[in-house]
C-alpha positions in Angstrom: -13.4 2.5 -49.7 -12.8 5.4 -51.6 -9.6 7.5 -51.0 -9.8 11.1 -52.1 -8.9 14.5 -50.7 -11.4 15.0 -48.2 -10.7 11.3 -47.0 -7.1 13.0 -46.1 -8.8 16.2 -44.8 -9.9 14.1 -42.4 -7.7 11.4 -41.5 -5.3 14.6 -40.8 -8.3 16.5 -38.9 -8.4 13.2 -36.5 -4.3 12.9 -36.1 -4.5 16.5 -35.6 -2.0 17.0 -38.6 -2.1 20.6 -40.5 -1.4 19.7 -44.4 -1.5 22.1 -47.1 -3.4 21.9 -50.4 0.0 20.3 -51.8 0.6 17.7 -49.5 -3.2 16.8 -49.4 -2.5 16.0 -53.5 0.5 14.1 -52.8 -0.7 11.9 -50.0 -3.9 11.0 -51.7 -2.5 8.3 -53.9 0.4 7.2 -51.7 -2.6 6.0 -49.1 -4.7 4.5 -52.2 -1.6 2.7 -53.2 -0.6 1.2 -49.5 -4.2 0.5 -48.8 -3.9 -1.4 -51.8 -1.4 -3.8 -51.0 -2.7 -4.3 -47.9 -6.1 -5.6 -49.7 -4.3 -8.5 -51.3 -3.8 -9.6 -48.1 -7.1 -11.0 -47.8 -6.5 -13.1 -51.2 -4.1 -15.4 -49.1 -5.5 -18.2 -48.0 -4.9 -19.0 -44.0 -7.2 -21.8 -43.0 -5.6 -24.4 -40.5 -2.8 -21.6 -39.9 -2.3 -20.9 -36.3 -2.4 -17.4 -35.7 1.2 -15.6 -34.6 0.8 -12.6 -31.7 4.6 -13.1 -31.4 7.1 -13.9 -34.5 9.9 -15.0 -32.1 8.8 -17.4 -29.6 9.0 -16.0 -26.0 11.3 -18.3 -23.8 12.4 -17.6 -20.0 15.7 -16.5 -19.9 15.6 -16.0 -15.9 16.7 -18.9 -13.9 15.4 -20.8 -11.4 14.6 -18.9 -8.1 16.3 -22.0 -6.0 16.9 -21.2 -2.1 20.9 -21.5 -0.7 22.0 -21.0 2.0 23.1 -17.0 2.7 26.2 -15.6 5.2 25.3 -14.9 8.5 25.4 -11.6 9.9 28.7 -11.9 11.5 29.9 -13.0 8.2 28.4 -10.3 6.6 30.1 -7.7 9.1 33.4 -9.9 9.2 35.0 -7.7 6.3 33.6 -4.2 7.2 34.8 -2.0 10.0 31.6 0.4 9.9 29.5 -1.5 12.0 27.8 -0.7 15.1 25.3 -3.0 17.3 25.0 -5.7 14.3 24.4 -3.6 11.8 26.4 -1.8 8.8 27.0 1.9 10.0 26.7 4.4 6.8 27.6 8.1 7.1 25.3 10.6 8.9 22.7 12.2 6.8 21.0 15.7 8.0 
């Protein structure tokens, strides 16, 4: 792929960047150069290697949902005295 100016021009056009003239000139090889590296990427050689989606392997940190047994509703009332007909009694709102 070639990189030159009017590559930039329109990479920028897309991102909807505004470069000047100056920028345009200074960017140009910077992309060429990172491009570049990236390209010897593909002289690696991955056969029989798994591919990664995550580098840290994803473990469940939650525990286990297990059932107990919960306080009753008396005992959940037992230590409040805003209560009224069972239930917790919270202030009046208008």
């Amino acid at each position: 792929m070639e990189i030159n100016e009017s590559l930039i021009r329109k990479v920028a056009e897309v991102a909807r960047l505004e470069l000047t003239d100056s920028e345009i000139k200074k960017f140009t090889p910077q992309l060429r150069e990172a491009l570049e590296n990236f390209s010897k990427l593909q002289e690696v050689d991955t056969k029989g290697v798994k591919p990664s989606f995550q580098p840290v392997e994803i473990k469940n940190v939650l525990r286990e949902d297990v059932p107990k047994q919960c306080l009753t509703q008396e005992q959940a009332l037992s230590q409040t005295k805003h209560k009224k007909d069972g239930y917790f009694k919270g202030p009046k709102v208008v």
